[in-house]
N, C-alpha and C positions, 0 to 999 in steps of 0.2 A: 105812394111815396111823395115826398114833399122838400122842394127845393129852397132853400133862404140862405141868407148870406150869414157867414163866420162871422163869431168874435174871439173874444180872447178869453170869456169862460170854455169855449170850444178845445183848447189844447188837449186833456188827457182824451178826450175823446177822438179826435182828428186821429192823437199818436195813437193810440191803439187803433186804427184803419189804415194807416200807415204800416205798422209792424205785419195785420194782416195782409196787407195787399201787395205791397213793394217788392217784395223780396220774390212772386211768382214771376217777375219779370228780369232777364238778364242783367239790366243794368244796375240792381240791385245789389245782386252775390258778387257782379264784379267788384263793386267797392266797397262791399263791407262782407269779405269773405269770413271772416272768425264771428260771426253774429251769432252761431248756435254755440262755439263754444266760451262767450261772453253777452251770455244775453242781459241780464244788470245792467250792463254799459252800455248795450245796444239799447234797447229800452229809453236809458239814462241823457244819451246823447241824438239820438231820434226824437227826445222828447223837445229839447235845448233847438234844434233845429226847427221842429215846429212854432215852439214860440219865436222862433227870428223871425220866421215869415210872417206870422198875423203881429207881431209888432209894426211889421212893413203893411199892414191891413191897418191896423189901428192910425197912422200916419198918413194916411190916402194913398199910397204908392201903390198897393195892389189891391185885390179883391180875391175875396178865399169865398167861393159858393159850397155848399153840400147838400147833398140830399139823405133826408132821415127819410126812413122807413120805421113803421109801428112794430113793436114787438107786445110781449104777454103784457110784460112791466112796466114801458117807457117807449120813449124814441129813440132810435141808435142812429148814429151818421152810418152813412153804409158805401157814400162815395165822395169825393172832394175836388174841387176844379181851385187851380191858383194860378190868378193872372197877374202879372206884370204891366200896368196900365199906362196908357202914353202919356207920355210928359204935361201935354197940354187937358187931362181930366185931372191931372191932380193938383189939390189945394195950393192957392198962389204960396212960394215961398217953402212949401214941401221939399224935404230934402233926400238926397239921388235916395233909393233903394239899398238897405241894410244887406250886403250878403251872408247866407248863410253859412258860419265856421266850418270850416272842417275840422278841427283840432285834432292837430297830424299825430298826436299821442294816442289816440283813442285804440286799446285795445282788438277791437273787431274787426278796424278797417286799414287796408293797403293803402299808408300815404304817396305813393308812387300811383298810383291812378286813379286817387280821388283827385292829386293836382290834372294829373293830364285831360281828366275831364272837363273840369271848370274851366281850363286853360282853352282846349280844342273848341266845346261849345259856345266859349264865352266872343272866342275871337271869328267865329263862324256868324255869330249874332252881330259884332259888328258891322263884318263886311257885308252879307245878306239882307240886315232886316234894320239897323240903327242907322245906315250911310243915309247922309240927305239926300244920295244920288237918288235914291230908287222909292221911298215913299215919305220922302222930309222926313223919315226918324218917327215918324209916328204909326204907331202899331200896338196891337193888343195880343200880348205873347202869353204864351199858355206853359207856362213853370211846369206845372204838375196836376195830371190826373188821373185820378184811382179810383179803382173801386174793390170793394170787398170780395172774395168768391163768390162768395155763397147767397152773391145779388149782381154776378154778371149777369149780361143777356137779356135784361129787363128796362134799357132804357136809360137807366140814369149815364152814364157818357154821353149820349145823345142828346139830354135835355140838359146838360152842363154846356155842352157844346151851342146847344141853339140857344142859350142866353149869351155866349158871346158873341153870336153873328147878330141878334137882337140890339145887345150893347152896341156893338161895332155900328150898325145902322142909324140906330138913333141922333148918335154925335155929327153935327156939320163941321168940315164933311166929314164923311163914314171913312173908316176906318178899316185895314186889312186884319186879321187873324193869323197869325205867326207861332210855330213850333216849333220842334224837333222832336220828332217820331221816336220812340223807344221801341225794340222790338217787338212786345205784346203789343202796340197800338198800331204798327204799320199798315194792318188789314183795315183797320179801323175809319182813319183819316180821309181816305177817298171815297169813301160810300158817301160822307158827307160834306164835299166838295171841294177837300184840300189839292191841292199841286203843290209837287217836288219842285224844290227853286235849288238848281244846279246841281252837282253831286252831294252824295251821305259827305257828311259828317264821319270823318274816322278818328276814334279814339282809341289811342295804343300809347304803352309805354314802353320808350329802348329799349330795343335788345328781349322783347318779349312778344311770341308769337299771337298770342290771345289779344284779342282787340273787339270794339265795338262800333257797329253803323249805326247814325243817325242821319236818315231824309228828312231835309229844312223844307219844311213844307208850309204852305201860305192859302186862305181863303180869301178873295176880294169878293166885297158886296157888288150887286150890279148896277152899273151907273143908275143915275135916276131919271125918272121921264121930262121932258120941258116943261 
């Protein structure tokens, strides 16, 4: 398998790893519960949300890595890491970070908790990881990372991961690693040396029993020697 950074010929490929992988994880179905019985649109607008993000790639603001893996025919993406990079990596004059639509008409998905999502994590990212109190606002946050089935267990999260503790150290000074856990990843994160920064993250919407934890969890590089 073989790691290199996205571009924006990468879309229909990303989306289809996207459609494969997202959906085994809870926080998936929660917000786009009618996806099997609109798949067109799911597809459709799965797709429109991928090109926001590497538009935000193609602008300096993030970094979309994947790793291909060989098949009979070709190379497939088989996993994808998408970071959110700190203010001070990207190009003088870069402007904030594009969010990705939700566009509350869409078919497949529950606009009552795709907002509460974006709302809960967004204002959690504030206070945790963007306040100047606690690391000047600069951090290298981890959006999103997947991987296909049928190439878990082999590594590639791991070597997504150690190029951003890689990134993170290189830049003077180094820089933390910043997320929020989704539930198929919670095992995941402390094997390779995340810590829980305060309580989950709860996402719920009124008056509705079903809800979702996310642990804001943080990597610091280790000081450097004199």
């Amino acid at each position: 398998m073989r790691l290199r950074a996205a571009t924006a010929a990468d879309v229909d490929a990303i989306t289809e790893l996207a459609l494969a992988a997202l959906p085994n994880d809870p926080v998936w179905p929660y917000r786009f519960p009618l996806a099997s019985q609109f798949p067109a649109e799911h597809k459709k607008y799965t797709g429109i949300r991928i090109a926001e993000y590497l538009e935000n790639v193609r602008t300096g603001v993030y970094q979309c890595m994947v790793v291909e893996a060989a098949t009979t025919t070709a190379r497939q993406i088989v996993a994808l890491s998408m970071w959110d990079l700190p203010v001070s990596w990207r190009p003088r004059g870069a402007a904030s970070p594009r969010g990705a639509t939700d566009h509350p008409n869409r078919p497949d998905a529950n606009p009552k908790r795709m907002q509460a999502f974006r709302h809960a994590l967004g204002a959690a990212r504030a206070e945790r990881f963007d306040a100047t109190t606690r690391h000047g606002g600069e951090h290298l946050h981890l959006l999103l990372l997947a991987t296909h089935p049928a190439y878990r267990r082999r590594g590639a999260a791991t070597t997504m991961l150690e190029w951003g503790k890689e990134a993170a150290r290189r830049k003077l000074p180094a820089v933390p690693l910043t997320l929020f856990s989704s539930p198929i990843g919670r095992a995941v994160y402390p094997r390779l040396g995340f810590a829980e920064v305060g309580t989950p993250v709860v996402v719920q919407v009124p008056d509705e029993a079903e809800h979702l934890s996310f642990p804001a969890m943080e990597w610091r590089p280790e000081p450097s020697g004199p």
